[in-house]
N, C-alpha and C positions, 0 to 999 in steps of 0.2 A: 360090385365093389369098385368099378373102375368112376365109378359116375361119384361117389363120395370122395376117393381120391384126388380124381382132375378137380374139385370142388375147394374141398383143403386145400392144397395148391394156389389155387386160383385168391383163393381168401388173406392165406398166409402173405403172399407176394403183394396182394392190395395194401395189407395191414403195415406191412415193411415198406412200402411206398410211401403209402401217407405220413409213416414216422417220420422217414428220412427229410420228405419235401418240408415237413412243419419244423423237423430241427436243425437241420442243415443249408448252408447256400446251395441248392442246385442250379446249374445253369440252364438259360430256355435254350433247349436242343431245336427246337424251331428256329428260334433266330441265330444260332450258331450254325444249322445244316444254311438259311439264307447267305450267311455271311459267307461261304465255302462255296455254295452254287455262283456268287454274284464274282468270289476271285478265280474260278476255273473258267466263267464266259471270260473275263479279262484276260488271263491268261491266254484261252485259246483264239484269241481274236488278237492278241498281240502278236501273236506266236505263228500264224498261220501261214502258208503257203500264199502268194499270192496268186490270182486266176491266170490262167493263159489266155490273150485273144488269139484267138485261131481263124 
């Protein structure tokens, strides 16, 4: 019973994907998470500590 269920599941959530992405503007979460990795290197390279010479 569990293997029909995770299946339904599985189906249903495909089916509501594909509706939303063909009727709605979704945003590409790819180039959103790039754009979010590229201002944390900036930040944390502005932001940093500088080295000690020892």
């Amino acid at each position: 019973m569990g293997f029909f269920r995770t299946s339904f599941t599985l189906m249903f959530g495909m089916g509501c994907g594909v509706y939303v992405a063909q009727n709605y503007d979704v945003p590409n979460v790819k180039k959103l998470f790039n754009t979010y990795m590229f201002l944390a290197k900036h930040i944390e390279e502005t932001y940093r500590k500088p080295k000690r010479d020892d």
